[in-house]
N, C-alpha and C positions, 0 to 999 in steps of 0.2 A: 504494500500500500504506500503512497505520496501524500506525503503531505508537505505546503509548499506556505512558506510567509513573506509577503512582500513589504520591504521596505521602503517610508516614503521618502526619505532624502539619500538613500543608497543604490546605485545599480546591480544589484544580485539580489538573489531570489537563496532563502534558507529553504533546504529541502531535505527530509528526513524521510529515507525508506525503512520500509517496516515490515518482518516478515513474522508472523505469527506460529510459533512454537506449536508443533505435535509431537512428532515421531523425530523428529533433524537433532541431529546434535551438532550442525556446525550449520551457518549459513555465512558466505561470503556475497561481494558484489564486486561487480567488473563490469565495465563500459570502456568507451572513446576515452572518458574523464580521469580513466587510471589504468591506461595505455592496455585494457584488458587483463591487468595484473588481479587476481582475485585478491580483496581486501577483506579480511574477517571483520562480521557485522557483531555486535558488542549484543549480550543480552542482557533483557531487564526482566524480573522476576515480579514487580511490579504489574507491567506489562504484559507478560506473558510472551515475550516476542522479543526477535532480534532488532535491532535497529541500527542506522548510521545514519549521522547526519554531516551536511558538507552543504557550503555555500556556489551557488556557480551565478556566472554572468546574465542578467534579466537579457529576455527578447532572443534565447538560442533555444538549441535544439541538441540533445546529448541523449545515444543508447548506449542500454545495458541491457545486462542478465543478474539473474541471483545464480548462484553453484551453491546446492546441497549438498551436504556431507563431502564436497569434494567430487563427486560424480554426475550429479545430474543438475544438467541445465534448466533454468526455470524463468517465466518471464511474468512481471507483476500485472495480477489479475485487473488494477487499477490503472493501469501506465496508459498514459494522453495518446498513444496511438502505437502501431507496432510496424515494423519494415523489415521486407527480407533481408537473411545477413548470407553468405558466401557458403554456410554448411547445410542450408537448404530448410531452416526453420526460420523465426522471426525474433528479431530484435526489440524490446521493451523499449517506446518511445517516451524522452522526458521533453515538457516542452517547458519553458520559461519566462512566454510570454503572459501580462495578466488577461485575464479572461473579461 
């Protein structure tokens, strides 16, 4: 899940992904935004779910994927649009413009 805060005297957009805990015992994320390097997403117990949060530049465009446990690719059930990637599934679209 996205969740996205816009700031009114800043150009970037706070955005916090969120994968919600079952069966995973690790969730990472990898995009464009971290050269597809998978980044271990932190979990809150609170929460019940992983999350990461990172600032990026208002008015772009940035995909990713989540990796489970290290093996499966996964794309957010929430994500602002999705586009084919090169291995013949689809890329989880983030957008940054306000709505």
């Amino acid at each position: 899940m996205l969740k996205k805060r816009f700031f009114k005297t800043k150009d970037e957009v706070e955005v916090t992904f969120e994968w919600p805990k079952s069966a995973e015992q690790s969730i990472a994320i990898a995009g464009d935004f971290t050269d597809w390097q998978p980044v271990a997403m932190k979990y809150s117990k609170a929460k019940k779910a992983f999350n990461f949060k990172t600032r990026f530049p208002k008015n772009e465009q940035f995909q990713f994927r989540y990796l489970i446990d290290g093996e499966i690719w996964e794309n957010d059930p929430k994500a602002d649009a999705y586009v084919p990637n090169d291995c013949g599934t689809d890329n989880s679209m983030l957008c940054t413009a306000e709505a």
